[in-house]
C-alpha positions as CSV (number, residue, x, y, z in Angstrom):
1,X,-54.2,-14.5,-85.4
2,X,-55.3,-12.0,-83.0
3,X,-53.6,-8.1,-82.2
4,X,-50.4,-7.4,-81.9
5,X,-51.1,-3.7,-81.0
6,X,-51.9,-3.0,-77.0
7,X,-52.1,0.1,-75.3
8,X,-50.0,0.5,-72.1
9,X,-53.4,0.0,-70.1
10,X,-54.2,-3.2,-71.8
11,X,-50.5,-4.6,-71.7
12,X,-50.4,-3.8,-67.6
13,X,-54.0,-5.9,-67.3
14,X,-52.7,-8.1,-70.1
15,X,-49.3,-8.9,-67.4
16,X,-51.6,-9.1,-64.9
17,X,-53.9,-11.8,-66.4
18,X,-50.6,-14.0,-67.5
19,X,-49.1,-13.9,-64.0
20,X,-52.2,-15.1,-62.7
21,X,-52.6,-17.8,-65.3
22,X,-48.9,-18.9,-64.3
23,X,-49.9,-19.1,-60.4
24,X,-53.5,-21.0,-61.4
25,X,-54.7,-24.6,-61.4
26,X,-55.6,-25.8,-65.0
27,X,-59.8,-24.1,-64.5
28,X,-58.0,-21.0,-63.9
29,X,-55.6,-20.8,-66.6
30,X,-58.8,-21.9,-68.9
31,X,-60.5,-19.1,-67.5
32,X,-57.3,-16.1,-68.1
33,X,-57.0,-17.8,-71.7
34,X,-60.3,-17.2,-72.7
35,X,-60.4,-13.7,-71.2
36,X,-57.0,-12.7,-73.4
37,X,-58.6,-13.9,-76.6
38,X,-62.1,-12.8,-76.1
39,X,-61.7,-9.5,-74.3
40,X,-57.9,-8.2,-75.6
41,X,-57.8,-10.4,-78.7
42,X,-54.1,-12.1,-77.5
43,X,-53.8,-15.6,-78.5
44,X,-51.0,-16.7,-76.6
45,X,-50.1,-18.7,-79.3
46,X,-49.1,-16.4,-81.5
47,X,-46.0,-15.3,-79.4
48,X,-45.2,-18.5,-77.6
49,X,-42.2,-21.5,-78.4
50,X,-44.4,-24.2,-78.4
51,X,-44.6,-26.5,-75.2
52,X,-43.1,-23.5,-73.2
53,X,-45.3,-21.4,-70.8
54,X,-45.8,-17.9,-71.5
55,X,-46.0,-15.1,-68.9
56,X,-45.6,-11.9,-67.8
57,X,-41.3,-12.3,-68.3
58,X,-42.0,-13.8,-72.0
59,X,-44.6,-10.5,-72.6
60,X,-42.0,-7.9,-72.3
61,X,-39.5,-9.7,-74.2
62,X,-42.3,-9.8,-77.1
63,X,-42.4,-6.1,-76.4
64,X,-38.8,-5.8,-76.5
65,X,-38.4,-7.2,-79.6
66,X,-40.8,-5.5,-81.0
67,X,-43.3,-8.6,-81.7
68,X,-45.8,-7.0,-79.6
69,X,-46.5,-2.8,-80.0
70,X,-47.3,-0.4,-77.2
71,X,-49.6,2.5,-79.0
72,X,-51.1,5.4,-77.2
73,X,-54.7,4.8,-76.1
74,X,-55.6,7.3,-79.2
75,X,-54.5,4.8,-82.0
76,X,-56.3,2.0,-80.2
77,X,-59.4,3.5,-79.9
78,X,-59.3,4.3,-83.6
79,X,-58.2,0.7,-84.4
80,X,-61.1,-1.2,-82.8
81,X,-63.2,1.3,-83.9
82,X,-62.0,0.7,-88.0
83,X,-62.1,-3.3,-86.8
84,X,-65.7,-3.3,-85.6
85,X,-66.8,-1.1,-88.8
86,X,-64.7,-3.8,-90.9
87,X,-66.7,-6.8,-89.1
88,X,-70.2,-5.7,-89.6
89,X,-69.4,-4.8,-93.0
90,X,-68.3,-8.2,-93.4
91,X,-71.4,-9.8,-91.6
92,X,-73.9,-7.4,-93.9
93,X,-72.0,-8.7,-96.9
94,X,-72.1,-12.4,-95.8
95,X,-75.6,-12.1,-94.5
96,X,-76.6,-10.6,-98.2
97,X,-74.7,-13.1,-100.3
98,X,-76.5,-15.8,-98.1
99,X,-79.6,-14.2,-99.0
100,X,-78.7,-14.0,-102.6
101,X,-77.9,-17.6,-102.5
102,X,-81.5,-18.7,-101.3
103,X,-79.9,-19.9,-97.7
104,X,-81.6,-17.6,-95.9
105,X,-85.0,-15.7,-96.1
106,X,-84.3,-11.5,-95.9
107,X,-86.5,-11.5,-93.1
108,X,-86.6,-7.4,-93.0
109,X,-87.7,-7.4,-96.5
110,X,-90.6,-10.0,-95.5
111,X,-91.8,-8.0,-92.6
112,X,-91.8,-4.8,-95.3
113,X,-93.9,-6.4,-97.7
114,X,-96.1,-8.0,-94.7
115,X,-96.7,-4.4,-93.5
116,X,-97.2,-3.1,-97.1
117,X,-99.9,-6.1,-97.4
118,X,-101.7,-5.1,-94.4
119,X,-101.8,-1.6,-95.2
120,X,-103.6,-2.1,-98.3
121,X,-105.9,-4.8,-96.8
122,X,-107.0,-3.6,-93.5
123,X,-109.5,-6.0,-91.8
């Protein structure tokens, strides 16, 4: 599941990328898929009938029923900002618990010892 909360910047670019998608050969529409999800985190999937096309007219009747939110550039900002904190929390806790499992060497703590060696033992 990707956002459901676009500013009125990203929904315009968002419209933009859906009615070229609609007007595009199949490379193309690959291409505007992969820019929703990867760039603006919209899966079209998440708002579409399945089998049915989704464009710039099925956009603003998400935002019309209130499926899809417009927020003020402000909120945004602030949500990405809490997301990205979220994720590399997430990665740090993944990355320790893989350490604590023995899947993975902590390879900070083996350059800090390495260093601590050498200090001690210069040549």
């Amino acid at each position: 599941m990707g956002r459901n909360k676009f500013s009125q910047r990203e929904i315009d670019i968002i419209r933009k990328l859906l009615g070229r998608k609609m007007a595009g050969n199949r490379n193309q529409q690959k291409m505007v898929r992969h820019t929703l999800r990867t760039v603006f985190e919209f899966n079209i999937s998440d708002f579409n009938v399945q089998g049915k096309a989704f464009g710039p007219v099925e956009l603003q009747e998400c935002i019309r029923r209130g499926v899809i939110h417009v927020l003020d550039d402000a909120t945004i900002a602030t949500m990405k900002e809490r997301y990205a904190e979220r994720k590399q929390r997430d990665e740090a806790l993944r990355q320790a618990e893989a350490v604590a499992d023995g899947e993975v060497v902590d390879w900070q703590e083996v350059q800090r010892q390495w260093n601590e060696y050498y200090a001690q033992h210069p040549e």
